[in-house]
Each structure stands twice: as C-alpha cells, then as structure tokens.
Backbone bond lengths (Angstrom), bond angles and torsions (degrees), N, CA, C in turn:
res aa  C-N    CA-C-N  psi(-1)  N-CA   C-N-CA  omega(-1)  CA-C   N-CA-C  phi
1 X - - - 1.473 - - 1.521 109.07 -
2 X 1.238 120.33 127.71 1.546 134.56 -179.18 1.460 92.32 -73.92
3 X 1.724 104.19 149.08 0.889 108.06 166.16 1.916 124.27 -91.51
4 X 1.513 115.23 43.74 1.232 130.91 176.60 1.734 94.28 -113.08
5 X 1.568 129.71 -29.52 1.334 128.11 -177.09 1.396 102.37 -106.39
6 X 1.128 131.93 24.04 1.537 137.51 172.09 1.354 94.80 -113.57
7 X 1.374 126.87 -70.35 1.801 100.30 169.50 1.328 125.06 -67.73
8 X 1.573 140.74 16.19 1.419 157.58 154.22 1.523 94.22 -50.56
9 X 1.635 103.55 -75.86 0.913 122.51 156.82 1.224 151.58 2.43
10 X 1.452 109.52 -66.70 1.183 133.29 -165.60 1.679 101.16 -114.42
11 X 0.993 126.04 -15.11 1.796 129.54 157.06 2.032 101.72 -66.60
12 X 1.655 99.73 -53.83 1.657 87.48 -156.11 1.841 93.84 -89.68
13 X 1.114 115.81 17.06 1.411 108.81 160.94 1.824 102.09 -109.02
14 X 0.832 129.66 17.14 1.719 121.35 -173.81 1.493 93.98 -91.88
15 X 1.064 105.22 163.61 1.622 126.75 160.19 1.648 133.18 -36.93
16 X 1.785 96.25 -11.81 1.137 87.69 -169.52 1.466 104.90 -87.60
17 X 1.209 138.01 -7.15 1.530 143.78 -172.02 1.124 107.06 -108.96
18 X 1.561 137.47 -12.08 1.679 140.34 175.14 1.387 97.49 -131.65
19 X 1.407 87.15 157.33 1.653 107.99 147.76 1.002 132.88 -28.32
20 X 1.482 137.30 119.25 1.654 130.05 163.63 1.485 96.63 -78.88
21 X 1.690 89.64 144.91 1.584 107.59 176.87 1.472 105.48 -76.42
22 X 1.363 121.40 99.26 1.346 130.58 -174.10 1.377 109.60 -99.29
23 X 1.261 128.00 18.89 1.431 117.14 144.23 1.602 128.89 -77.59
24 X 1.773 89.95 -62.41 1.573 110.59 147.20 1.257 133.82 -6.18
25 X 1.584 103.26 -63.62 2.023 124.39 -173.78 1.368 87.84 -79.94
26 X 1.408 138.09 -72.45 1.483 122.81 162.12 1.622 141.03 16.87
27 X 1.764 97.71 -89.31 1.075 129.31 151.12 1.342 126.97 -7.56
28 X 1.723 92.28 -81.59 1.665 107.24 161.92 1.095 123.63 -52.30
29 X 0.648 116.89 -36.96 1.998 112.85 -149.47 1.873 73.32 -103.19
30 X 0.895 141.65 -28.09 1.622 119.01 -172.60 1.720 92.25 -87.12
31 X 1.307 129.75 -32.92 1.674 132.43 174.55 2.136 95.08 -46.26
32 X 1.037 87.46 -85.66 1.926 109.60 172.65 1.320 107.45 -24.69
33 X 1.729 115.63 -50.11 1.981 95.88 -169.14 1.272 101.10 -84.46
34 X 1.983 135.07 -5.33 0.668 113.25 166.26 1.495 142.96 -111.38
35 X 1.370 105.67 5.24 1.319 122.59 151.39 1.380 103.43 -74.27
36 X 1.090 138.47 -48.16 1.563 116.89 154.40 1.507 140.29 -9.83
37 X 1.142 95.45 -92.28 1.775 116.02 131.17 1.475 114.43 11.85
38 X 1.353 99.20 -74.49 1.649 109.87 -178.70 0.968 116.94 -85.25
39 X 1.152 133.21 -33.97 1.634 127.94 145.86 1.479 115.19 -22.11
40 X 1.410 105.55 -79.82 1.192 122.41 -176.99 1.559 106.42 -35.84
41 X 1.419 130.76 -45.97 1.548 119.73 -156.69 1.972 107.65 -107.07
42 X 1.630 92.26 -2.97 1.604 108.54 156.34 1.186 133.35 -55.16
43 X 1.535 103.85 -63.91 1.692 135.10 159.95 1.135 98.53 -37.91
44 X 1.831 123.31 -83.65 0.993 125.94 -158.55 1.604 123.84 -63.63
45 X 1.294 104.55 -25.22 1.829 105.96 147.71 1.449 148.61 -43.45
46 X 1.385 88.91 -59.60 1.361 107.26 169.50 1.653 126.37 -130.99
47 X 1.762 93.28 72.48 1.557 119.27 -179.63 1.481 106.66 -93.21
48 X 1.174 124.01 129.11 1.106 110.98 -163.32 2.043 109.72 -140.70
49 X 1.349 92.15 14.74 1.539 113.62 150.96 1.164 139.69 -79.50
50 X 1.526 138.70 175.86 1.010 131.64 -152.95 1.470 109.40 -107.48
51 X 1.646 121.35 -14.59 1.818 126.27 158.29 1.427 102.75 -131.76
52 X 1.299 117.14 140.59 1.435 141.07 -165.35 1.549 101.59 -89.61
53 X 1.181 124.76 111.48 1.809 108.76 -158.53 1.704 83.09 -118.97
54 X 1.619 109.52 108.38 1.415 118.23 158.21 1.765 113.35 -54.05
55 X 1.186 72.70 -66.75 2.034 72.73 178.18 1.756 115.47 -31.40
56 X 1.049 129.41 -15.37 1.124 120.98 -165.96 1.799 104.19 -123.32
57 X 0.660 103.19 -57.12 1.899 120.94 137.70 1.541 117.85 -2.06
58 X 1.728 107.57 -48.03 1.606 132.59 -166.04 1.379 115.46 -104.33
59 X 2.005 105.22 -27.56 1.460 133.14 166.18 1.326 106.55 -51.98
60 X 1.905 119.03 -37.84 1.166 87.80 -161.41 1.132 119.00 -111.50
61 X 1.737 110.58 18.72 1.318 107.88 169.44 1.578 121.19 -110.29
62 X 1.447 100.17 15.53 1.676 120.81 166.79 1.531 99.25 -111.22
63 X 1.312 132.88 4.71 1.282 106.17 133.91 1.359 136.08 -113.37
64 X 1.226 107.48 24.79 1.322 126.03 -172.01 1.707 91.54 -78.15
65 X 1.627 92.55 -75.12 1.545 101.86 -177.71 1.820 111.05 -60.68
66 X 0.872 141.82 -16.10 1.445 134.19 153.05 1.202 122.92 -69.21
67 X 1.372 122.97 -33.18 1.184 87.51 160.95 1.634 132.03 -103.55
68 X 1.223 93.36 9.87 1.667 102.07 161.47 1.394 111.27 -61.13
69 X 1.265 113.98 -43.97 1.797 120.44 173.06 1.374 115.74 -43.48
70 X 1.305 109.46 -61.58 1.380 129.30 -176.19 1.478 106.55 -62.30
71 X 0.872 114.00 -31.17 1.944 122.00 171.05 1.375 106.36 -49.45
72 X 1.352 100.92 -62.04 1.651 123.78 -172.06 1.345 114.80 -51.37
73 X 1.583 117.21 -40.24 1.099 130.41 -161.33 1.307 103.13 -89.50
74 X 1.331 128.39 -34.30 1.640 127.50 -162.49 1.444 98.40 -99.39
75 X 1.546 119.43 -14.88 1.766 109.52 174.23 1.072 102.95 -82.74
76 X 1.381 147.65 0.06 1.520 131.65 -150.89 1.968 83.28 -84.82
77 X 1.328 104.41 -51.85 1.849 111.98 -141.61 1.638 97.24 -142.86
78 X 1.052 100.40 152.89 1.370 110.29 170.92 1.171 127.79 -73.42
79 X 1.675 120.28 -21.75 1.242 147.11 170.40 1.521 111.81 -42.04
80 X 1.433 86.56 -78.92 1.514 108.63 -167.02 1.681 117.04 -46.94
81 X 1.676 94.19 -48.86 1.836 116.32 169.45 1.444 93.00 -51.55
82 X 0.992 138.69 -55.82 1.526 107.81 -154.87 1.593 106.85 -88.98
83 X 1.410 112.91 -20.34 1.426 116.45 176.56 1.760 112.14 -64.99
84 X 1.651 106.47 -24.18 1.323 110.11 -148.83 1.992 86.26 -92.55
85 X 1.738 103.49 -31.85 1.329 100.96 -165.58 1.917 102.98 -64.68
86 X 1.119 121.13 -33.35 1.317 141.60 -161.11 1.377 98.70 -67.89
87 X 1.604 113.14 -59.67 1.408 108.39 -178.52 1.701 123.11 -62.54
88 X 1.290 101.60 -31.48 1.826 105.64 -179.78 1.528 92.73 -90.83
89 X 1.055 157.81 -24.07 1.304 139.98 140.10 1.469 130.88 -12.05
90 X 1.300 122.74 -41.81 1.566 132.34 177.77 1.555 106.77 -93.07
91 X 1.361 132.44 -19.35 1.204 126.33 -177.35 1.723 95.64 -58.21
92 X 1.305 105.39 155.88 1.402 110.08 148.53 1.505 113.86 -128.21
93 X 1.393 128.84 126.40 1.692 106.93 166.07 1.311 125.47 -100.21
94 X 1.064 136.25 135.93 1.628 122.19 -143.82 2.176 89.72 -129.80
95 X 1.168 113.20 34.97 1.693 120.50 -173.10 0.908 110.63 -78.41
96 X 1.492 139.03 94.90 1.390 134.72 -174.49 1.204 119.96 -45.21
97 X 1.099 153.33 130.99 1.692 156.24 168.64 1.552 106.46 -92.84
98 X 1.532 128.56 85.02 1.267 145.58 171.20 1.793 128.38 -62.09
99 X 1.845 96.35 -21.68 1.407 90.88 153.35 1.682 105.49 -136.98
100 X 1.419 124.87 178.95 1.267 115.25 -165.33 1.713 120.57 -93.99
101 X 1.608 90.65 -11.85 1.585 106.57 176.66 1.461 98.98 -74.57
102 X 0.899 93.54 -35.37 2.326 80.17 178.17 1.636 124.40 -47.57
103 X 1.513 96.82 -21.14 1.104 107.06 -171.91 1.776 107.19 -79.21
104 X 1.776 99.16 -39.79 1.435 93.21 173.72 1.535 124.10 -54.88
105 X 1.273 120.56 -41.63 1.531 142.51 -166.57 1.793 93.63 -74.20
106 X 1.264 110.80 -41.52 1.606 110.02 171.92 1.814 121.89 -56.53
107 X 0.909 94.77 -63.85 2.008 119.43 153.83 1.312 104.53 -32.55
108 X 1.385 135.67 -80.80 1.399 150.48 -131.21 2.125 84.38 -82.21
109 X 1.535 100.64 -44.47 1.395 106.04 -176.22 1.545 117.92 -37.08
110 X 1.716 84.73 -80.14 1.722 108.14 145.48 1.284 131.52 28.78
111 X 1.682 74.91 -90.04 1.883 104.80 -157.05 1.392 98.05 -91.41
112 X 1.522 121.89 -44.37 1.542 107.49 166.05 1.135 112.68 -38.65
113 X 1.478 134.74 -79.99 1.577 133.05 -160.32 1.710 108.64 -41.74
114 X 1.682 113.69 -65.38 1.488 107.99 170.30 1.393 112.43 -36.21
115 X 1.640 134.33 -57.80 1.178 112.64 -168.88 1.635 124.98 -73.95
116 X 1.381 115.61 -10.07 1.365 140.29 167.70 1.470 106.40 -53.45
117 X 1.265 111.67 -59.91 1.315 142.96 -155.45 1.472 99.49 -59.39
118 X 1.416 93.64 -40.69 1.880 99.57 -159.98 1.278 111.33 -110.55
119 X 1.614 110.98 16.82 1.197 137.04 175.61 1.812 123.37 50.37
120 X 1.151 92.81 32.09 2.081 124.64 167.92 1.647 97.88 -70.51
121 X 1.072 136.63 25.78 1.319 128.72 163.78 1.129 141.83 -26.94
122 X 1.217 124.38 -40.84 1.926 140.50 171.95 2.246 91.04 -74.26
123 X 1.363 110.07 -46.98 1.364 89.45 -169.42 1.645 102.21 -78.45
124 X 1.180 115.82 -25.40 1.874 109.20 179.46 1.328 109.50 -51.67
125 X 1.632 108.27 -49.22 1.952 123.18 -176.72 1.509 95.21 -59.91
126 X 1.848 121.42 -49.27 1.714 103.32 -172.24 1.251 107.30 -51.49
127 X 1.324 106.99 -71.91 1.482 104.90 -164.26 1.579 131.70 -57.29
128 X 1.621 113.21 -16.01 1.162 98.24 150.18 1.778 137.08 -75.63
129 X 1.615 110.62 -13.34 1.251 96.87 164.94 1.584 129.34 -88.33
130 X 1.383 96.37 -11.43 1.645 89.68 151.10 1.240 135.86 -104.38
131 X 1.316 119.44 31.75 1.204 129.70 -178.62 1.541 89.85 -106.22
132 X 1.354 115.32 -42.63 1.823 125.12 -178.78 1.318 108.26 -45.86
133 X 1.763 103.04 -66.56 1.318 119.03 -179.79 1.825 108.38 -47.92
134 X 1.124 113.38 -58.82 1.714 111.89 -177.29 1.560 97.38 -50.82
135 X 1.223 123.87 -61.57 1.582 92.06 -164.57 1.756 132.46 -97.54
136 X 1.445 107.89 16.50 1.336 137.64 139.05 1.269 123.09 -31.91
137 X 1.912 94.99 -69.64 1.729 105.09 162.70 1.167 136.62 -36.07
138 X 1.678 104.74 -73.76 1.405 124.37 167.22 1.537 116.35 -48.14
139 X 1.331 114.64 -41.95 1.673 119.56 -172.29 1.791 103.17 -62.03
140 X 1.830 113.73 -48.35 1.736 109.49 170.49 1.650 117.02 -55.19
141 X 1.298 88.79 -45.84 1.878 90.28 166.53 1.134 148.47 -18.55
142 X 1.843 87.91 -69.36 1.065 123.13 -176.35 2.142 105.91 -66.57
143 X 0.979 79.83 -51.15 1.967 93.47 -166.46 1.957 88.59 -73.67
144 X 1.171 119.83 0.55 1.493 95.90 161.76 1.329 120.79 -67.56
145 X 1.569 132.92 -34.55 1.405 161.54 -167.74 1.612 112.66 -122.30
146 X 1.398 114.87 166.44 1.326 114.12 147.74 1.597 102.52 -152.35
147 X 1.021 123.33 171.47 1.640 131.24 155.57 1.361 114.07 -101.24
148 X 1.454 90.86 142.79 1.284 102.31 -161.17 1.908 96.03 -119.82
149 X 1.409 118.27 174.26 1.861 132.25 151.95 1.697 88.12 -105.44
150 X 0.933 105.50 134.31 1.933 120.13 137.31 1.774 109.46 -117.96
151 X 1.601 80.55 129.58 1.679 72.02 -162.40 1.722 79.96 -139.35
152 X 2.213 119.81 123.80 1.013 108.13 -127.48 1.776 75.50 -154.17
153 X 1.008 108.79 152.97 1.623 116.55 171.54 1.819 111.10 -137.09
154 X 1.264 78.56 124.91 1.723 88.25 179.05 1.651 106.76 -134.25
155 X 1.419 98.23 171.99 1.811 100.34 164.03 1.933 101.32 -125.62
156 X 1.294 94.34 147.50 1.370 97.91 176.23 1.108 129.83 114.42
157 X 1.451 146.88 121.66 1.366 130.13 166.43 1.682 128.32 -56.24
158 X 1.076 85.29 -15.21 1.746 94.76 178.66 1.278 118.49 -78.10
159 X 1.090 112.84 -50.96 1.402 137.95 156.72 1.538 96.21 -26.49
160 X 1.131 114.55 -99.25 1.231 108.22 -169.28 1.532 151.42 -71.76
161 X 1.895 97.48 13.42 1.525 115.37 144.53 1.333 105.72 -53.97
162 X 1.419 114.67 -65.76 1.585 130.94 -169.93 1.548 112.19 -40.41
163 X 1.207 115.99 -54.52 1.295 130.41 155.99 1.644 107.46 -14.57
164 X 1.516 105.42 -82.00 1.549 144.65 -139.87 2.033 80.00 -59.53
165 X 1.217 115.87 -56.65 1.456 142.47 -129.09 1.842 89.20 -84.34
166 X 1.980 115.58 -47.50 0.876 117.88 175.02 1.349 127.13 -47.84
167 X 1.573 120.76 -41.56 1.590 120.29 154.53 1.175 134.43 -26.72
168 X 1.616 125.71 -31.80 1.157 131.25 163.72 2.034 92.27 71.33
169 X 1.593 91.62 -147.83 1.361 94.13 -176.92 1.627 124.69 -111.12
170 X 1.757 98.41 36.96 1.252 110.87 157.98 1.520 123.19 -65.34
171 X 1.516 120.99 166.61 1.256 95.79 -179.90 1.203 103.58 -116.46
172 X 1.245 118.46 140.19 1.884 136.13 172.44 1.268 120.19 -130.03
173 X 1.212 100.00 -175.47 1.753 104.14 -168.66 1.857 106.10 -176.93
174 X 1.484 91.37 114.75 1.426 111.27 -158.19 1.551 91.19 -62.69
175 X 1.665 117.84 137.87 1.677 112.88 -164.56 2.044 94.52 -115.12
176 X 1.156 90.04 -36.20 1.796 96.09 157.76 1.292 102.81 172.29
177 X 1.490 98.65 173.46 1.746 126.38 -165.24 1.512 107.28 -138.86
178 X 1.508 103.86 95.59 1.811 101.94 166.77 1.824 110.11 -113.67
179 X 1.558 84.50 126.18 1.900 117.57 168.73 1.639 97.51 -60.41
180 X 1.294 127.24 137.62 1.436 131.19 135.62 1.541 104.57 -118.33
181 X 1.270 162.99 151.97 0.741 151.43 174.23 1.594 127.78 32.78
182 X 2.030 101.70 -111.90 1.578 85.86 -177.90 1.769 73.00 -118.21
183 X 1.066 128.28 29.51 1.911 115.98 139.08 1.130 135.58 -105.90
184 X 1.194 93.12 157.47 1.570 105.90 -161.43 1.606 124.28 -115.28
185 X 1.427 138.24 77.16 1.428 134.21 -166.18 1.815 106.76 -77.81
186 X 1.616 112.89 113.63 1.487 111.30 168.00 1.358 117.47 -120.20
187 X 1.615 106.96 132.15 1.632 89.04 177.36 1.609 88.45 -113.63
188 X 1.600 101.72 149.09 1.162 116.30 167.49 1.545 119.60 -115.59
189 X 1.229 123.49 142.49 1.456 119.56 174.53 1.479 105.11 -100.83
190 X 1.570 109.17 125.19 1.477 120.52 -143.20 1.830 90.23 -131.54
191 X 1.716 126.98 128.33 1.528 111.93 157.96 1.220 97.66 -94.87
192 X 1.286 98.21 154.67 1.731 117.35 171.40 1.184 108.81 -150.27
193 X 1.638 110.18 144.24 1.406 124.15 -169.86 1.685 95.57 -86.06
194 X 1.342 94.72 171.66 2.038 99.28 170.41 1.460 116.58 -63.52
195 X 1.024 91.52 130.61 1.683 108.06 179.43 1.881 112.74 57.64
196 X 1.084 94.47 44.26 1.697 113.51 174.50 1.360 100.89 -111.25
197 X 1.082 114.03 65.75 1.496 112.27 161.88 1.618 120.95 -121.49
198 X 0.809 114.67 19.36 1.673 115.69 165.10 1.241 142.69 -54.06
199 X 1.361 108.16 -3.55 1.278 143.33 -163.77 1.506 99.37 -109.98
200 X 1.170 147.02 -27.05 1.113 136.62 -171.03 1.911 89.00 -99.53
201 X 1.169 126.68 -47.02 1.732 100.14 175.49 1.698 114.68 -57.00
202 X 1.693 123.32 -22.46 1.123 110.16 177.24 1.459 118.69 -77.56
203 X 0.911 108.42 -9.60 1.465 131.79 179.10 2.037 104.85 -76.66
204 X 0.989 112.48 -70.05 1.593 117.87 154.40 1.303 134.30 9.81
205 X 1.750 70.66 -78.27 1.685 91.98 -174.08 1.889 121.75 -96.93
206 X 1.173 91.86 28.94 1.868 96.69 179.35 1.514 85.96 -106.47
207 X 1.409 101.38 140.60 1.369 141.95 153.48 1.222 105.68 -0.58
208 X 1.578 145.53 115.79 1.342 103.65 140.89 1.332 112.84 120.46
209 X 1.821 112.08 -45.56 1.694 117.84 -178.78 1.608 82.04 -92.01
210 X 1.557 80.16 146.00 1.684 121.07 164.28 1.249 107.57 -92.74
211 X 0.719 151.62 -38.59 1.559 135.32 -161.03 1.531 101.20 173.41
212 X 1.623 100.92 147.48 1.693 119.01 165.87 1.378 118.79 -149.27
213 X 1.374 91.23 137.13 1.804 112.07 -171.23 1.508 115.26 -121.77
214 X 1.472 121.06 112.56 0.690 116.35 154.64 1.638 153.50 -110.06
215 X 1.400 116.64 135.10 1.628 94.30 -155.54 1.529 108.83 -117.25
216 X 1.448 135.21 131.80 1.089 116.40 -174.86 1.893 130.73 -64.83
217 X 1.389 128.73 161.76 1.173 111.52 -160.59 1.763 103.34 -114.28
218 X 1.326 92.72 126.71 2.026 77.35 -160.74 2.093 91.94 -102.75
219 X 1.023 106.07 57.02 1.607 121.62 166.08 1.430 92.33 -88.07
220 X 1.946 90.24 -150.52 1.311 97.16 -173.79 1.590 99.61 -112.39
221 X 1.600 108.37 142.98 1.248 127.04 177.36 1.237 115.53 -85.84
222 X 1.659 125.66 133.88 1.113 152.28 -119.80 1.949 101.49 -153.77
223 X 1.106 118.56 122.97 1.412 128.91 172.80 1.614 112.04 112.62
C-alpha cells in the first residue's frame, strides 16, 4: 500500500463520515479531569514555596484534560496527527519554571492526559500512585530538617569563636564574613531539625553580638 492510499485511507476512515465513539471520548476526558483533580490537591499539599500560585495549580488540570483531547484527536487518522503536530509546532511557551518540581507536576500532567487519551488507564492510575507515594516520602523527609541563613553581627574575635562553638554538632557552612571596622557581619548556612532552635538564644546572649536573623532557605534541602 502506497503511502498516497494510506491517507485515502485514513481521511475516509476518520470521523468525519461516522460516528465518534462518544463513550470512549467521555471516558477519557472524565479519567484526565480527574487525575487532574489529583494533581491539583498533590501540588497543593505538598507546596513547599514561598506563594501558593492557584493559577498554575488550575494549569495543570487544563492540561491534563487537553491533552487528553489532543490524544483523541491525533489517534483517530493520520491526517489530523500531522495537521495537529504542525500546528503545536509554531507555538512557543516562554513560562518561566521558578522551582524545579513544577516541572514534575508539568510532566505527570502531560503524561497523564496522553495515557488517558490512549486509553492506558490501569498504567495512568499506577503511575500516579507512585508518583504520590515518591513525593510523600521525600515531602516527610524533607520536614524532618530545614536549612536555614543566620546572618548575625557581632564585634570581636571572641565573639565569634563563641558564635562558631554555639552550633554544636549541627551542620553549617560559613557562606561569608564581612569586616567593617571592629564589626563583623556572618551569615552562616545552618540545618536544623524542628524546633531546634536553642541555639539562636545562645547566640543572644554572648558578649558583643548585636543582633541575629534568621531566614529560612527555600533552595534545595540537604541531609
């Protein structure tokens, strides 16, 4: 068969001369808004940034179900697939991704709808419960610790043995040290478990420091 009677073919077998299987398209797209769904209340579980962005939150369960659509549409015919690949070809999206897990929840979006789409249902449901389970894990993990800046002004060299000594056997890592005179500004990047803060009143009360701030570090967590 030439490939001039394979799209013959594939025009007078498309949708446009029968029925669409509208249980089927159904199906999907109700699979898709609701793995969506769960997306959506995944994210919003275990957000672990510093603003909670609904808008994006809502992105990903309108592209869940889009591209379940687009699934639907490019399996029917060969036509449509190449018409459909051509047109999303020129898009560009230029949306910055500010943390890197967005990208997973972007993916997972994705790949749900395609597997929706193509009606792989038992593997769309696996992989979302181990995709749940993986970041469940990591999310208790994570909230055992956090990293922290202490970022601290003192005068004195003594001072800031005392400092050094108050850490105990947490782990830190001096991030820099600026002299003005006889003061001294250090920030340290400090982990600390929950409710391990005892260390910042010993910190306080030595000789000498002016003040300490600490701010949490919403990078990536470490230990």
């Amino acid at each position: 068969m030439s490939v001039q009677d394979m799209i013959k073919k594939s025009v007078l077998e498309s949708g446009m001369f029968s029925q669409y299987d509208i249980p089927k398209i159904l199906a999907a797209l109700a699979v898709a808004l609701i793995l969506g769904s769960v997306i959506y209340l995944v994210y919003q579980k275990f957000y672990v940034g510093v603003i909670f962005s609904r808008s994006f939150a809502v992105t990903l369960v309108g592209m869940t179900v889009l591209t379940c659509m687009v699934t639907l549409a490019i399996s029917s015919n060969i036509v449509i697939s190449l018409g459909m690949v051509g047109a999303l070809s020129i898009v560009r999206f230029r949306t910055a991704i500010k943390d890197p897990m967005d990208l997973l929840y972007l993916f997972w979006a994705i790949t749900s709808g395609i597997t929706a789409g193509a009606g792989m249902y038992a593997l769309t449901l696996l992989t979302a419960v181990i995709i749940i389970l993986m970041i469940t894990l990591f999310y208790h993990k994570q909230q055992n610790g956090r990293i922290y800046i202490a970022v601290i002004h003192y005068q004195g060299i003594q001072a800031g043995d005392e400092i050094i000594r108050c850490f105990g056997k947490r782990k830190y890592f001096i991030k820099s040290k600026t002299m003005r005179n006889e003061k001294t500004e250090m920030a340290v990047e400090i982990y600390c478990r929950q409710n391990d803060m005892e260390f910042m009143e010993k910190i306080r009360d030595i000789g000498g420091v002016e003040d300490v701030t600490l701010i949490q570090y919403n990078g990536e967590y470490h230990g």
